[in-house]
FINU-898904 format. One record per atom (N, C-alpha, C): residue in one letter; atom name; x negated, y negated, z negated. Coordinates in steps of 0.001 Angstrom, whole numbers, padded with zeros to 6 digits. Atoms other than C-alpha are relative to their C-alpha. Example, Ala and Ser with C-alpha at 12.3 -4.5 7.8 and 13.67 -1.06 7.14 Angstrom:
REM residues 2
{vexpa: A&gumar: N&u: -000890&v: 001190&w: 000000};
{vexpa: A&gumar: CA&u: -012300&v: 004500&w: -007800};
{vexpa: A&gumar: C&u: -000900&v: -001200&w: 000000};
{vexpa: S&gumar: N&u: 000820&v: 001190&w: 000060};
{vexpa: S&gumar: CA&u: -013670&v: 001060&w: -007140};
{vexpa: S&gumar: C&u: 000770&v: -001090&w: -000730};
//
This chain:
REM residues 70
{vexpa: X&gumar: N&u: 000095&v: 000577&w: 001312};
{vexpa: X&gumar: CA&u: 032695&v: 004388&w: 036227};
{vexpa: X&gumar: C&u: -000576&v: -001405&w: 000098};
{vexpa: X&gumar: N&u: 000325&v: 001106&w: -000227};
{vexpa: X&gumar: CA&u: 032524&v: 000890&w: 035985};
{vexpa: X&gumar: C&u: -000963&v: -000701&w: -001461};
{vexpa: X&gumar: N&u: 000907&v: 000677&w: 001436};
{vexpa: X&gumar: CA&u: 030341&v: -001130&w: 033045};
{vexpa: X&gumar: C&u: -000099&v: -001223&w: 000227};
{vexpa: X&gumar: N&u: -000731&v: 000900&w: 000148};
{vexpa: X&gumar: CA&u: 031851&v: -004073&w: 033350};
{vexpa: X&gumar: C&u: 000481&v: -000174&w: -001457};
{vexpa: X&gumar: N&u: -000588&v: 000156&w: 000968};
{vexpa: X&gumar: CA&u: 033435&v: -003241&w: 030356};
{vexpa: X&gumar: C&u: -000547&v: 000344&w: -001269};
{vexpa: X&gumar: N&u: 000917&v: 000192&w: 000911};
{vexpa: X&gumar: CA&u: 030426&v: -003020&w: 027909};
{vexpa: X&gumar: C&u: -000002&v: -001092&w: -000847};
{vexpa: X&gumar: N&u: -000073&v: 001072&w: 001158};
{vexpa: X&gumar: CA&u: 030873&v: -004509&w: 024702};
{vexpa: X&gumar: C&u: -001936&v: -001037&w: -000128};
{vexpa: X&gumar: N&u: 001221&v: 000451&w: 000163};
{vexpa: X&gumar: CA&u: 027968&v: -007336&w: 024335};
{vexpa: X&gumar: C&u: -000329&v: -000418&w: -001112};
{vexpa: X&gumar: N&u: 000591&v: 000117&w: 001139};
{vexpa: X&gumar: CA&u: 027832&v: -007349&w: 020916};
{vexpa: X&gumar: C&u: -001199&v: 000414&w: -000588};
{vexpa: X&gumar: N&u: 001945&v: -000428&w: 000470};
{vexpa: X&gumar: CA&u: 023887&v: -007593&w: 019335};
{vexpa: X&gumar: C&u: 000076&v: 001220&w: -001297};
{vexpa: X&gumar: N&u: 000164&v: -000864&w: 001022};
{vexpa: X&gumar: CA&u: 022836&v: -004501&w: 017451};
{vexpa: X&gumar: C&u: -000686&v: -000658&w: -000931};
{vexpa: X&gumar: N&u: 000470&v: 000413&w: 001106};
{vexpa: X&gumar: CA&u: 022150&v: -005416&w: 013740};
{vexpa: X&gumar: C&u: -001691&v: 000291&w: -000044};
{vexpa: X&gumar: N&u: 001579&v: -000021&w: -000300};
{vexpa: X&gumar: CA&u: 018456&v: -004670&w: 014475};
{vexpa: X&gumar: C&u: -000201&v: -001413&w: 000758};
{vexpa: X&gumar: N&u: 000562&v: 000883&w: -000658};
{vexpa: X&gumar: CA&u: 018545&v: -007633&w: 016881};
{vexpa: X&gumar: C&u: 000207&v: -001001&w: -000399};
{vexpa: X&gumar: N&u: -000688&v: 001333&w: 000651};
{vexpa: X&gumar: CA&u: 020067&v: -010157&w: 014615};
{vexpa: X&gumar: C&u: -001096&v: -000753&w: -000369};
{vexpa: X&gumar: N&u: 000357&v: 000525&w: 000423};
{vexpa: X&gumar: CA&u: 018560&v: -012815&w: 013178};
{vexpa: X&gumar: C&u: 000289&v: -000546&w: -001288};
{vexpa: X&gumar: N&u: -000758&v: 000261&w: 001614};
{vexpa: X&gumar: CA&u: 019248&v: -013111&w: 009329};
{vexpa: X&gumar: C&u: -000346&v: -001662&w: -000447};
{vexpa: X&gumar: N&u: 000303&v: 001275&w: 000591};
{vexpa: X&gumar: CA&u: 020201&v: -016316&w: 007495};
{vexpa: X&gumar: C&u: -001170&v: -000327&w: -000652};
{vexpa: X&gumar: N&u: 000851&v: 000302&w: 000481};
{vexpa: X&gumar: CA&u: 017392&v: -018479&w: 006293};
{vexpa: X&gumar: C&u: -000357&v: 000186&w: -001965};
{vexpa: X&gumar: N&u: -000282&v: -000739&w: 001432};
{vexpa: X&gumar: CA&u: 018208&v: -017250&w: 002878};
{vexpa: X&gumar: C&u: -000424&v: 001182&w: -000331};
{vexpa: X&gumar: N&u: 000870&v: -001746&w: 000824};
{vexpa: X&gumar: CA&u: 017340&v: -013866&w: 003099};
{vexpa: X&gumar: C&u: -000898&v: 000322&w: 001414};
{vexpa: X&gumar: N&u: 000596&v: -000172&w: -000605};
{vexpa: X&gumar: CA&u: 014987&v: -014335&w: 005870};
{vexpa: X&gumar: C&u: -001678&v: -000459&w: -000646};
{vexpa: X&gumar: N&u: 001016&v: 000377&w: 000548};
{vexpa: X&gumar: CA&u: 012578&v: -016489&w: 003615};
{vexpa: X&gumar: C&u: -000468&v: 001089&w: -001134};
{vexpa: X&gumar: N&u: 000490&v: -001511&w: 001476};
{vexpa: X&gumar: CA&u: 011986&v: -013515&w: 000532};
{vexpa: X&gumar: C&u: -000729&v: 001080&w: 001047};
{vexpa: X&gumar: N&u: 000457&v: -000397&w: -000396};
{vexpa: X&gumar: CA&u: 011836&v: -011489&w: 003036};
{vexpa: X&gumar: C&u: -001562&v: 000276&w: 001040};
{vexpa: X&gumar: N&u: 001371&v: 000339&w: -000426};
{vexpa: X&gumar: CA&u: 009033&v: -013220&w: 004856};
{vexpa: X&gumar: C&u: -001384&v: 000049&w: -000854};
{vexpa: X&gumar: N&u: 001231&v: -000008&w: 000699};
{vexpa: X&gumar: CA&u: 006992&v: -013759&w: 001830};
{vexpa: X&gumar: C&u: -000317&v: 001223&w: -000551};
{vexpa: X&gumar: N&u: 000492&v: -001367&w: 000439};
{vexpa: X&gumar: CA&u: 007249&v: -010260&w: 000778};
{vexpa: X&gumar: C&u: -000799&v: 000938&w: 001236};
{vexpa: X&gumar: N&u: 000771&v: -000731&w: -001653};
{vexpa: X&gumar: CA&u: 005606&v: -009147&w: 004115};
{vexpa: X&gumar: C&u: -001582&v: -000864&w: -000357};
{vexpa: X&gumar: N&u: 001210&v: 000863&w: 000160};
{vexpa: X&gumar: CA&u: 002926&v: -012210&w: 003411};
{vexpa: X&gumar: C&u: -000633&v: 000955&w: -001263};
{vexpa: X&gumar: N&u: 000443&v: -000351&w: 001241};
{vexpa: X&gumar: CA&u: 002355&v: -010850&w: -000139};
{vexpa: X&gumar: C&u: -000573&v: 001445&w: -000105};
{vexpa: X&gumar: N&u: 000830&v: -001090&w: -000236};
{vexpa: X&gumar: CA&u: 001850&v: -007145&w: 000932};
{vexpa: X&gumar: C&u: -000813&v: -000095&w: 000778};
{vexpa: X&gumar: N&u: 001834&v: 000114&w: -000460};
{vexpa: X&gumar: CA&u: -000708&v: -008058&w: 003535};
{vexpa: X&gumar: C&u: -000666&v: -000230&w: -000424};
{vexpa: X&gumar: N&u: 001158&v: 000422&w: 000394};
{vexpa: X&gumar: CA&u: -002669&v: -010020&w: 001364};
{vexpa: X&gumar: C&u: -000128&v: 001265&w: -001644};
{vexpa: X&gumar: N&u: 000096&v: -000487&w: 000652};
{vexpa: X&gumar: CA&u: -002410&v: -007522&w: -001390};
{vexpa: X&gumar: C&u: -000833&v: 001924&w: 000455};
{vexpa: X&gumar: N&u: 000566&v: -001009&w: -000780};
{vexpa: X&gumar: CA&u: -003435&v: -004617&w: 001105};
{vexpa: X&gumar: C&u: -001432&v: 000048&w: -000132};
{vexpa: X&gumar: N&u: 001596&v: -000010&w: -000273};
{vexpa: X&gumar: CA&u: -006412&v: -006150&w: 002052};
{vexpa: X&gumar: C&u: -000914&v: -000193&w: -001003};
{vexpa: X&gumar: N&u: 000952&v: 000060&w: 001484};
{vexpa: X&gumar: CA&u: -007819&v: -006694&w: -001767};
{vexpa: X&gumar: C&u: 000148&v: 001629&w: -000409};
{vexpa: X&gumar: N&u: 000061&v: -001102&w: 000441};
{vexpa: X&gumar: CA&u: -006909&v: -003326&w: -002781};
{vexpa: X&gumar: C&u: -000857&v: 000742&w: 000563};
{vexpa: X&gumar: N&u: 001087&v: -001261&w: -001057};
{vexpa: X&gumar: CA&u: -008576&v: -000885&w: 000130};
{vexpa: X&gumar: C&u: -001578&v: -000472&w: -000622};
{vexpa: X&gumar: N&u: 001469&v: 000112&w: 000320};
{vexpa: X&gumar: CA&u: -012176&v: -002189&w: -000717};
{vexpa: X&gumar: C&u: -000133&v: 000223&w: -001831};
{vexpa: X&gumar: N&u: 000185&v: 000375&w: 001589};
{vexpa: X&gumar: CA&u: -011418&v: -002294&w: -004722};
{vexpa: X&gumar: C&u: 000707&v: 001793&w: -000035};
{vexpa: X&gumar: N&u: 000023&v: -001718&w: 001170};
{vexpa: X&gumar: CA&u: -010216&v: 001510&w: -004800};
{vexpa: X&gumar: C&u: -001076&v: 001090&w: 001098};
{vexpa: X&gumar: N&u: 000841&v: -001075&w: -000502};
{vexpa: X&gumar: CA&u: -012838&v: 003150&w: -002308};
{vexpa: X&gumar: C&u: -000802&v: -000367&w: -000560};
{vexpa: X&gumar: N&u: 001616&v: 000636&w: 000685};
{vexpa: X&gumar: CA&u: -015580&v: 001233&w: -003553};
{vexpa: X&gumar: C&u: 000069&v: 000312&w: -001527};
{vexpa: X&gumar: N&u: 000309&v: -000857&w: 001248};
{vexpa: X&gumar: CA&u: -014627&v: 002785&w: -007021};
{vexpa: X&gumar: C&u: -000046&v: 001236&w: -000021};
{vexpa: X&gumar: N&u: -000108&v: -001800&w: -000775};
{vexpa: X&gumar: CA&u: -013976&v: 006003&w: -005358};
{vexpa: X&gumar: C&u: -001383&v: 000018&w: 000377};
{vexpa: X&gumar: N&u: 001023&v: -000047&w: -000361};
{vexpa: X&gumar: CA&u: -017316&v: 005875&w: -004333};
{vexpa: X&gumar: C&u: -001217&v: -000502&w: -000913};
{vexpa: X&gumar: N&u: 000665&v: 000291&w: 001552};
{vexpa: X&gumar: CA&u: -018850&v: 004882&w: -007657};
{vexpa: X&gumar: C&u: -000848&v: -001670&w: 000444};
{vexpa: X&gumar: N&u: 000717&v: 001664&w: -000525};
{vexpa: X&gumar: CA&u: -020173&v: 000855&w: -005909};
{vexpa: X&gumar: C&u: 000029&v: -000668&w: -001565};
{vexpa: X&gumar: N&u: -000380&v: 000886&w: 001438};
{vexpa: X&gumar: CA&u: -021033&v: -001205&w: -008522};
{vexpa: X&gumar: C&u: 001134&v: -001660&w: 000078};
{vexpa: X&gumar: N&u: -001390&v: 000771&w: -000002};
{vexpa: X&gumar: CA&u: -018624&v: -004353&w: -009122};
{vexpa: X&gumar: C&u: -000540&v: -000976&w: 000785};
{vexpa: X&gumar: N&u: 000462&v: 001365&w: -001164};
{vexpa: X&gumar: CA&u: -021095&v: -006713&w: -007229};
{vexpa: X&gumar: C&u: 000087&v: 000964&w: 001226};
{vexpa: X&gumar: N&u: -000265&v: -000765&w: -001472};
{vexpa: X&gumar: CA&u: -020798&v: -004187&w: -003922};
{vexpa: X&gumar: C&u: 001552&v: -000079&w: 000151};
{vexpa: X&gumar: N&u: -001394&v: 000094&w: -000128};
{vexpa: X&gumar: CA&u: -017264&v: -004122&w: -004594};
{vexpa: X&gumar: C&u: 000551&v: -001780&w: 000542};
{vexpa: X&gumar: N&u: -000340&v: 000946&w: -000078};
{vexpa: X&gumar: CA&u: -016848&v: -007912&w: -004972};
{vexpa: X&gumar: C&u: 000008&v: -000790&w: 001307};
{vexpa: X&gumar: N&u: 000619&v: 000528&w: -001275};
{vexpa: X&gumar: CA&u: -018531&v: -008676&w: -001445};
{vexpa: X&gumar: C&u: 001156&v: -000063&w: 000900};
{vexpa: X&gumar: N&u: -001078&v: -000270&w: -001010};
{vexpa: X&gumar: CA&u: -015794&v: -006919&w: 000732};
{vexpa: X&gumar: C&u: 001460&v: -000280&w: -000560};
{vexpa: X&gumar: N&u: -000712&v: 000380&w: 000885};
{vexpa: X&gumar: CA&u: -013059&v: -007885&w: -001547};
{vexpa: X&gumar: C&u: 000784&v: -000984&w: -000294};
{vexpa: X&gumar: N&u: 000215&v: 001528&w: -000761};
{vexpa: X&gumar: CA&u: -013737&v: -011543&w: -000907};
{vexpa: X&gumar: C&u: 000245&v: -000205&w: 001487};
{vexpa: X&gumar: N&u: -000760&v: 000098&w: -001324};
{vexpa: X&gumar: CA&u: -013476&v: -011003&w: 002631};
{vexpa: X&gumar: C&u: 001055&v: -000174&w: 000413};
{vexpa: X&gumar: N&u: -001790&v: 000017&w: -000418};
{vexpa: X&gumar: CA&u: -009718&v: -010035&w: 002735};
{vexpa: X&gumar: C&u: 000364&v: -001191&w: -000609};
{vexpa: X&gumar: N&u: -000963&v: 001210&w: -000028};
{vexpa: X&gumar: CA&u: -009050&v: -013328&w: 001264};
{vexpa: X&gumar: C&u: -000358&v: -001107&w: 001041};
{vexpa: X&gumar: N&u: 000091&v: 001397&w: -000897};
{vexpa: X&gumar: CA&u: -008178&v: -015997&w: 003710};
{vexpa: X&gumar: C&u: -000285&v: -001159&w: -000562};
{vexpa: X&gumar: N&u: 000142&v: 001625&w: 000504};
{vexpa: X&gumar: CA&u: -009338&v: -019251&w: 003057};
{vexpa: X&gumar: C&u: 000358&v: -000911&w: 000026};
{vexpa: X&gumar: N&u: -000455&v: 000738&w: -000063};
{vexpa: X&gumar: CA&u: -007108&v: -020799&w: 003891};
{vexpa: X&gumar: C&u: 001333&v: -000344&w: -000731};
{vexpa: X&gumar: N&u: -001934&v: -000630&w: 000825};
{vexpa: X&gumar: CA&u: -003985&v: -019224&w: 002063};
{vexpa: X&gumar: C&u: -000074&v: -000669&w: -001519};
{vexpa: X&gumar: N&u: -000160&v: 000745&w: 001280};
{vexpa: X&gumar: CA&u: -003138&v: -021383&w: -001087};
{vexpa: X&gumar: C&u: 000006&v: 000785&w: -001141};
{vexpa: X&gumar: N&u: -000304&v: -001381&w: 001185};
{vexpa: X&gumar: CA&u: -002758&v: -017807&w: -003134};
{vexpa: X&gumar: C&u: -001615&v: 000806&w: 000278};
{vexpa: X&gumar: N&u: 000797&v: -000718&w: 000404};
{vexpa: X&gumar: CA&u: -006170&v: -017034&w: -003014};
{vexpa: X&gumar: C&u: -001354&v: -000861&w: -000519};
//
């Protein structure tokens, strides 16, 4: 059996999508990380009865300081 004759066409996993639907898709990846990291401290820390200044501390953390959206 020879394999020579292996198609080398890229599996759609390995593609690289136009800059069109690569940009939405980027910022929706940006937008759930930074939305991750505000939530987790804002629903245990009510789960855990914290008052809103204990809450606010770690809260503040997950935002970057540098990110124009926070």
């Amino acid at each position: 059996m020879s394999t020579s004759n292996a198609v080398s066409a890229k599996h759609p996993v390995d593609e690289i999508p136009r800059l069109d639907r690569l940009f939405p898709l980027g910022l929706q990846h940006v937008l759930a990380m930074y939305a991750g990291a505000i939530a987790v401290p804002l629903i245990v820390g009510g789960a855990l009865g914290y008052s809103s200044e204990d809450i606010a501390h770690p809260a503040s953390l997950g935002q970057p300081r540098a990110c124009p959206l926070a």
